[in-house]
C-alpha positions as CSV (number, residue, x, y, z in Angstrom):
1,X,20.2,-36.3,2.8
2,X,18.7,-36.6,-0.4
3,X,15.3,-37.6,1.5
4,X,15.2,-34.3,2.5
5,X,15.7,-33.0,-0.9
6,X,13.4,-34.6,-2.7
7,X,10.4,-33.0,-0.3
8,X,11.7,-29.6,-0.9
9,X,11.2,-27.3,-3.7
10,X,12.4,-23.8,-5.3
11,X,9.6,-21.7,-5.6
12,X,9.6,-18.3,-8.0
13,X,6.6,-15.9,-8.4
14,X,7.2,-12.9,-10.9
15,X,3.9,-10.3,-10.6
16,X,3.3,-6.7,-10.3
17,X,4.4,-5.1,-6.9
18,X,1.1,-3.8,-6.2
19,X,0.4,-7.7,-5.4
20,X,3.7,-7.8,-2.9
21,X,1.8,-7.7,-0.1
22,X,-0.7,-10.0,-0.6
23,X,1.6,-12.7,-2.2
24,X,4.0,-12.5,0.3
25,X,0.8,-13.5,2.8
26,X,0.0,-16.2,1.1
27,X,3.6,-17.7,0.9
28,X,3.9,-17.2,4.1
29,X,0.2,-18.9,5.2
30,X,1.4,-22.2,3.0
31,X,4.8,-22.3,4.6
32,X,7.1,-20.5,2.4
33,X,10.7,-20.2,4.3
34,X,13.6,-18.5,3.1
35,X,11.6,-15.5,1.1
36,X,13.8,-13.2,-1.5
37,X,12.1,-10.2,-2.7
38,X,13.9,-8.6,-5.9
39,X,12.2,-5.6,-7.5
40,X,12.2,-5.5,-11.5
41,X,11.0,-3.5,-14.3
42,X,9.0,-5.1,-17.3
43,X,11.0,-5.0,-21.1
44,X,7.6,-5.0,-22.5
45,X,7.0,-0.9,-23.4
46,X,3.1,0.1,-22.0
47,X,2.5,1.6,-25.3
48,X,3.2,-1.2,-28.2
49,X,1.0,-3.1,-26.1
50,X,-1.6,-0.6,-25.6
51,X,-1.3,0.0,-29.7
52,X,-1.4,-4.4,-30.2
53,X,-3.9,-5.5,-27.6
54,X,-5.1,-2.7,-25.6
55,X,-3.8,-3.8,-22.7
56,X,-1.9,-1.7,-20.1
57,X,0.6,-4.2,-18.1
58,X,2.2,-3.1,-15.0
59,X,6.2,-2.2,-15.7
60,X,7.0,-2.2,-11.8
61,X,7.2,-6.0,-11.0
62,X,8.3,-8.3,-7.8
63,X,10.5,-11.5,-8.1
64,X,9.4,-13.7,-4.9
65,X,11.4,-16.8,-4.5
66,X,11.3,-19.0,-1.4
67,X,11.4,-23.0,-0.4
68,X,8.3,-25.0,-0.2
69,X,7.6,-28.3,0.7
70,X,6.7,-29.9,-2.0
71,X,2.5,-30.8,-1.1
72,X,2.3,-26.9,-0.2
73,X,3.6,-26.1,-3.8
74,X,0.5,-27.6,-5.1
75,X,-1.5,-25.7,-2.6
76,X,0.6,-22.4,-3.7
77,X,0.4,-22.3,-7.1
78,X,-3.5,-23.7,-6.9
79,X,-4.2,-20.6,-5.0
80,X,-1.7,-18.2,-7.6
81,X,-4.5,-19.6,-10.2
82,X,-7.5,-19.0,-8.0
83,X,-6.9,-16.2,-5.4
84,X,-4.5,-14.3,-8.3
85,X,-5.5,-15.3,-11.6
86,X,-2.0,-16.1,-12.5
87,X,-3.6,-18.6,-15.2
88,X,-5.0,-15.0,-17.2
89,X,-2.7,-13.0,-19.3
90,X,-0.9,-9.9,-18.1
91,X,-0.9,-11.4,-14.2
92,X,2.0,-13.3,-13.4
93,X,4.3,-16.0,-13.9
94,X,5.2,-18.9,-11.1
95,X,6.9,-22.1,-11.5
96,X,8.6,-24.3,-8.9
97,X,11.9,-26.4,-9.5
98,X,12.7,-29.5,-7.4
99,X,15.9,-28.6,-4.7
100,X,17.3,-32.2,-5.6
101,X,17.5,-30.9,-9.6
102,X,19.1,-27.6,-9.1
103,X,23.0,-27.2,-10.3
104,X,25.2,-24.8,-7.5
């Protein structure tokens, strides 16, 4: 059993939900299974950072988790840095977590 676990992996993405659509696309091209889609709003208030940087972040955000096998989580966040520019500020956040590490 643990074979199996060691090939799987917990994926989350945490973006704005105008990039739902598109994100859940991509998951699902690389072979995401088991997709949860939580809707969430930013703590970060649009004006102090409008008054720090001058940036406008979107509030409205999507939490995507899902399982991966562990050679497409490369692929997915690879493509989260190139298709999404998750590696800019103000874009998104992904990570993935190992199924064998996770505490129930």
């Amino acid at each position: 059993m643990n074979e199996v676990l060691n090939d799987i992996e917990f994926l989350m993405v945490i973006a704005g939900r105008k990039q739902k659509e598109e994100l859940l696309k991509e998951i699902s091209r690389v072979g995401g299974r088991l997709l949860n889609i939580i809707y969430g709003k930013g703590s970060v208030k649009s004006s102090y950072l409008i008054d720090a940087f001058g940036l406008v972040p979107e509030e409205n955000k999507v939490v995507i988790t899902c399982l991966l096998n562990s050679k497409k989580s490369n692929e997915m966040i690879k493509s989260l840095t190139d298709k999404f520019n998750f590696d800019k500020p103000n874009t998104g956040i992904a990570f993935t977590i190992p199924v064998d590490k996770l505490s129930f």
